[in-house]
C-alpha positions in Angstrom: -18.4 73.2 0.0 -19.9 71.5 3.2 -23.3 73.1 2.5 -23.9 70.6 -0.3 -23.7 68.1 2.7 -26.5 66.1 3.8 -27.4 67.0 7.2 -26.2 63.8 8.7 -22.7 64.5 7.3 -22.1 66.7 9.7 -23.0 64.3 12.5 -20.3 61.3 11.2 -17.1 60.5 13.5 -15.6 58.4 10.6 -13.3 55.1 11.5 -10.0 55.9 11.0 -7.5 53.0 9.6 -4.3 52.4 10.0 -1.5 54.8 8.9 -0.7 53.5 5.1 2.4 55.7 4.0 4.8 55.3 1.3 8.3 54.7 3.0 11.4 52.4 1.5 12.6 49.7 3.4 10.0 50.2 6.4 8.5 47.7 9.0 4.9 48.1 8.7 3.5 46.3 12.0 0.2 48.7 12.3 -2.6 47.3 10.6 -2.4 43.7 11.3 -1.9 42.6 7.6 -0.5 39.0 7.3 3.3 39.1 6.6 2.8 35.8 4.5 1.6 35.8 1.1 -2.0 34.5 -0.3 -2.3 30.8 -1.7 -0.1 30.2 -4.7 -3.0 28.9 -5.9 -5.4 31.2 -5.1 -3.0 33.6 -7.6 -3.0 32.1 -10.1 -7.1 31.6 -10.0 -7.2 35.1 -9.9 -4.7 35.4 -12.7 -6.8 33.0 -14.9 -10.0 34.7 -13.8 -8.8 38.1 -16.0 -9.4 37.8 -19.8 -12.0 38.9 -22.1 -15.0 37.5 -19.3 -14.3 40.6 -17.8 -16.5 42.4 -19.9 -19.4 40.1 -18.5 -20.9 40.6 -14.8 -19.7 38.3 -12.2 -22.2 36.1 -10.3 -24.4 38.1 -8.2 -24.7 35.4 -5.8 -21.4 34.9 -5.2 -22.2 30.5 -6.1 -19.2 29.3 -6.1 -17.7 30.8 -2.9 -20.8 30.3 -0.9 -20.2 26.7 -1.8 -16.4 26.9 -1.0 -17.5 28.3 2.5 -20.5 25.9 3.2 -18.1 22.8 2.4 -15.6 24.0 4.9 -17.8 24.7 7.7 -20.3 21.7 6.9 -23.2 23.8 6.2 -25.1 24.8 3.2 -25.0 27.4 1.0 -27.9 29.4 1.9 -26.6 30.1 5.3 -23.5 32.0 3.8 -23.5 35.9 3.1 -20.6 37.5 0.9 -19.1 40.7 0.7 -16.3 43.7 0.0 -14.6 42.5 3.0 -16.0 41.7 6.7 -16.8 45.5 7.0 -18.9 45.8 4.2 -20.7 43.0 5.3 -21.0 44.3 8.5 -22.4 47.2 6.9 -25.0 45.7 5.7 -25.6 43.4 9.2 -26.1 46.9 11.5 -29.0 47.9 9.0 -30.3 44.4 8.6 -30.4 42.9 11.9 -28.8 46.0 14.9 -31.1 48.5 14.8 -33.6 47.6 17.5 -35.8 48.9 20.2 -33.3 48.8 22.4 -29.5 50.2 22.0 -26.9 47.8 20.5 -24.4 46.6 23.0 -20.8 46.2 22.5 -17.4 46.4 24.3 -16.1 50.1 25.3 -12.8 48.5 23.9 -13.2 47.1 20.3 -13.1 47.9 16.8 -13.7 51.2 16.3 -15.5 50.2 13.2 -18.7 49.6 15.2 -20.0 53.4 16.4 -19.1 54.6 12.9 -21.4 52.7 11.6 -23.8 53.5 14.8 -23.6 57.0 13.6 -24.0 56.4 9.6 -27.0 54.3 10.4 -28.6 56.2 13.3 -28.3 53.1 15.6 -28.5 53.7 19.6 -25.9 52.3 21.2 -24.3 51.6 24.9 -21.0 50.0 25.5 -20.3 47.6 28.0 -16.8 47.2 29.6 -14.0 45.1 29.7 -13.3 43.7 32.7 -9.7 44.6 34.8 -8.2 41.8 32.6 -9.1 43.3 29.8 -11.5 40.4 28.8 -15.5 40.6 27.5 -17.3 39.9 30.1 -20.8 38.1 28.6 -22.4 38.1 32.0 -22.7 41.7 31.8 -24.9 41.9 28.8 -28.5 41.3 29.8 -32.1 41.9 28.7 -31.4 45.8 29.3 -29.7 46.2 25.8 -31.0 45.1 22.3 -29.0 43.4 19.7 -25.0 42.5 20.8 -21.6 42.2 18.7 -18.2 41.5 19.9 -15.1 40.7 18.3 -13.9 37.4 19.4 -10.6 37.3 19.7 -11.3 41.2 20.4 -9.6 44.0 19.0 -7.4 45.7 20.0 -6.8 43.7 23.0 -6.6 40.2 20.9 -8.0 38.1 24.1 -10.2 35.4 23.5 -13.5 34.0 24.4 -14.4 30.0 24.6 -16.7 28.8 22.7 -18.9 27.7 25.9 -18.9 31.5 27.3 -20.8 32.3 23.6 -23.1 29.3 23.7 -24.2 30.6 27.5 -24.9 33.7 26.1 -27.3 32.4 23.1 -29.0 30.4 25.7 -29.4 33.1 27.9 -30.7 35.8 25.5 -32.4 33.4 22.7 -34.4 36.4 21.4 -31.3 38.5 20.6 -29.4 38.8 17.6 -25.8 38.3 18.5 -23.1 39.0 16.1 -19.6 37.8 16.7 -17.3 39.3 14.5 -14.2 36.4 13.9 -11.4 37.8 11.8 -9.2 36.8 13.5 -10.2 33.5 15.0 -8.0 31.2 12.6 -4.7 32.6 14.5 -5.5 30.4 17.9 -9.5 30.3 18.4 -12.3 28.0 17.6 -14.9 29.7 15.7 -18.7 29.7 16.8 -20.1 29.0 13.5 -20.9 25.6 14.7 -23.6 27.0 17.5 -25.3 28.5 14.3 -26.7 24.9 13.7 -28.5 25.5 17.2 -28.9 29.3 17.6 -30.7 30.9 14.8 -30.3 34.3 16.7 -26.5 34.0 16.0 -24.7 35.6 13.1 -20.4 35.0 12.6 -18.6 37.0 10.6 -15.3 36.0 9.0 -12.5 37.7 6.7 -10.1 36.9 4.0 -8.1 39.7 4.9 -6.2 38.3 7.9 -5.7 34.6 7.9 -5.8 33.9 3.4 -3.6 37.3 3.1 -5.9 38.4 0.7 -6.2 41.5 2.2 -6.1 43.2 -0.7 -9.0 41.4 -2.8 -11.7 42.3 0.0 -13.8 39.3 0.4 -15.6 39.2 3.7 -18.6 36.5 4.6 -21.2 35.7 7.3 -22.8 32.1 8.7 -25.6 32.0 10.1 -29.7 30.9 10.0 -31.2 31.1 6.6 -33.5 33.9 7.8 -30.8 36.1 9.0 -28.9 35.8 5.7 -31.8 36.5 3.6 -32.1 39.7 5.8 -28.7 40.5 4.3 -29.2 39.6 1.0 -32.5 42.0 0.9 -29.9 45.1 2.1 -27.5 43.9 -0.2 -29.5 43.9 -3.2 -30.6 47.2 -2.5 -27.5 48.5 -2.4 -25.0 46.6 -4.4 -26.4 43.2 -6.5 -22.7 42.4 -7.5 -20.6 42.9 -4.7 -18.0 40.9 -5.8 -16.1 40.7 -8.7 -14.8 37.6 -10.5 -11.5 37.5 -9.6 -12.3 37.8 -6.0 -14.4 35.1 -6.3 -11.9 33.0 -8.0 -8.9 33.9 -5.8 -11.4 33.7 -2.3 -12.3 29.9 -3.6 -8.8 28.6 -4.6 -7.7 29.9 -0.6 -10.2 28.1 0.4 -9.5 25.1 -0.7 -5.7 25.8 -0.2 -5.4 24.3 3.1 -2.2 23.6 3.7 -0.9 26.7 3.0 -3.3 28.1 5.6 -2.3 25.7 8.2 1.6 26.1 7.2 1.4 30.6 7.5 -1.4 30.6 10.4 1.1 28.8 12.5 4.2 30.4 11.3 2.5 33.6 12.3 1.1 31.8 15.6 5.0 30.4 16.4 6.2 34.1 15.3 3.4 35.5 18.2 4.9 33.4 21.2 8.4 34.3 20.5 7.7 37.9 20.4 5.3 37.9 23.7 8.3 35.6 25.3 10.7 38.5 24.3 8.6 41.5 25.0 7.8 40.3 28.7 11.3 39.6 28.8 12.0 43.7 28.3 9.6 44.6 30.9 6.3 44.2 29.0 3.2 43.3 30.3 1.6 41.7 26.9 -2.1 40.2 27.1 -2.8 37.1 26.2 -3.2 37.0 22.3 -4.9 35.0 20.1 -5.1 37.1 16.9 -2.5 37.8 15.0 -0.9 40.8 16.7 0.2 41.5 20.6 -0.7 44.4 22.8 1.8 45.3 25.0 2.6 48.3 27.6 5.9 49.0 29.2 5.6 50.1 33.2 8.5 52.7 32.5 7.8 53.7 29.2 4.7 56.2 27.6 3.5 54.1 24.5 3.2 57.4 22.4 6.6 58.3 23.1 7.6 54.4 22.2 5.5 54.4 18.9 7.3 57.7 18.1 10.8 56.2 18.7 9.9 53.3 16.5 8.7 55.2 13.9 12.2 57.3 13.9 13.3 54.1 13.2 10.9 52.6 10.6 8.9 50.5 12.4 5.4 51.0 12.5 3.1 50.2 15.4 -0.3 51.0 16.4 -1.4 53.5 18.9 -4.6 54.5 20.1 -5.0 57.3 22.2 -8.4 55.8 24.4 -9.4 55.7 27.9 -7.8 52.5 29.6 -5.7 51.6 26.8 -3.4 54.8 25.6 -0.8 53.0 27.5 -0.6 49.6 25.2 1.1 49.5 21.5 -1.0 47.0 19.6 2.0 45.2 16.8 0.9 43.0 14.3 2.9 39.8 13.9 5.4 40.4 11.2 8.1 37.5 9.5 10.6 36.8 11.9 13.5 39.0 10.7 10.4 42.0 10.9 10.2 40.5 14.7 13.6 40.5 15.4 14.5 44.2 14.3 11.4 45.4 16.3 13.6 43.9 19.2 16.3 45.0 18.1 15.0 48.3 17.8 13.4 48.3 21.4 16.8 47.2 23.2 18.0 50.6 21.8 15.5 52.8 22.9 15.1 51.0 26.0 18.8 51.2 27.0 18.6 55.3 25.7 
């Protein structure tokens, strides 16, 4: 029935997420969920949050989590976006604020996320790439490109920026909207929302998903200068005025506020990281320095499909992309530690086969 298509349909490369299946008893270390639970609290907000209120609409504005966000950060309210997840609002930031007269610049390696949406939205782009280390390398995006975005740590790779490398950048390029995209900056970086104060070209985007465990509620926000948000907000209500519902709203506040249960899992699942890069070098892996949560890792004697396969035979799931440069590396998300130790486990035997 393809004729009913819109012509652009025919044009889309959609992203394409990691493998969900339905398997007992298996070790699902593909799509970098967190292998903690949310905020006790933040369940049973969300618990409260369903009765007979349900049959009114939630807060279009999103109050009472823009609030959450602003306190944490030190900020105020009307510099916070909120959406169905960081891609959702990123969604909304390639038609708000990306397409330019120039192409949109990002890594060659990154979330694959970023030329879908090129496509959808009819955005030039160019990619930039890594250096041999597999890092960003800032210094090569210059006056040539438009708008930038870059995943900081990146993904897949998981390396890290500093802060200071970003803040060149903003200085360097003042009229170009950057977008760092953080979600997963709370396993091991130090987020740039704080240059927002300085650099109203500059745009962060964070997740529930990764660091809260909330995966499944799909709450995503942006920081950044009151103009750029209200950019967002004019896409947004144009598209969806109640993005989020009320117990999204309720649970996203309450893990918020939660902190100690986000300091207690973000290190658990930090500790969890730098066992298994200690152990996986100590097999023969070259791992990159990480700090999201989830290593990537390729074996000198071993091909990485061929590995993924041999885990999966086993139950253990791991990411692999098959991409210039990288279809070497498994990318595995940081599972609990007995989810850690069978994945060695598992590896001494195919390694010794």
């Amino acid at each position: 029935m393809s004729q009913f298509w819109s012509p652009i349909v025919h044009q889309l490369t959609p992203y394409v997420p990691g493998e969900q299946p339905r398997i007992d008893k298996l070790i699902k270390l593909n799509t970098n969920e967190n292998p903690y639970p949310p905020s006790p609290n933040a369940l049973v907000a969300m618990r409260d949050a369903v009765g007979e209120r349900l049959r009114l609409y939630p807060d279009p504005e999103a109050t009472a989590l823009k609030e959450a966000i602003a306190r944490r950060y030190h900020i105020q309210p009307n510099q916070v976006f909120t959406g169905n997840g960081s891609d959702e609002v990123l969604a909304h930031v390639f038609v708000a604020l990306l397409r330019q007269d120039k192409p949109l610049l990002f890594p060659d390696i990154t979330y694959s996320f970023y030329p879908s949406y090129c496509r959808l939205y009819q955005i030039d782009w160019r990619t930039v790439p890594l250096n041999e280390h597999f890092e960003i390398d800032l210094d090569a995006y210059d006056e040539s490109g438009g708008a930038i975005i870059f995943p900081n740590p990146n993904a897949p790779t998981g390396r890290l920026l500093p802060v200071l490398a970003i803040e060149q950048l903003l200085r360097r390029l003042p009229h170009r909207v950057v977008v760092v995209d953080e979600a997963y900056i709370d396993f091991g970086g130090k987020s740039a929302v704080s240059l927002t104060r300085d650099h109203d070209n500059l745009l962060v985007v964070q997740t529930l998903s990764k660091s809260r465990s909330l995966a499944g509620l799909r709450v995503g926000f942006a920081v950044g200068h009151p103009a750029l948000i209200e950019g967002l907000e004019r896409v947004k209500n144009s598209f969806n005025s109640y993005p989020l519902d009320r117990a999204a709203i309720a649970g996203a506040v309450a893990a918020f506020e939660d902190d100690n249960w986000f300091q207690e899992t973000r290190r658990r699942v930090m500790d969890s990281r730098a066992s298994l890069s200690k152990a996986l070098a100590q097999r023969g892996f070259e791992v990159l320095p990480s700090a999201a949560n989830f290593v990537f890792a390729r074996h000198p004697a071993r091909d990485a499909a061929e590995l993924a396969q041999a885990l999966r035979d086993k139950a253990i799931l791991v990411r692999h992309f098959k991409l210039p440069r990288i279809d070497q590396f498994l990318r595995i998300s940081i599972g609990t530690e007995a989810e850690c130790e069978a994945l060695l486990r598992a590896l001494d035997g195919i390694l010794k086969a």
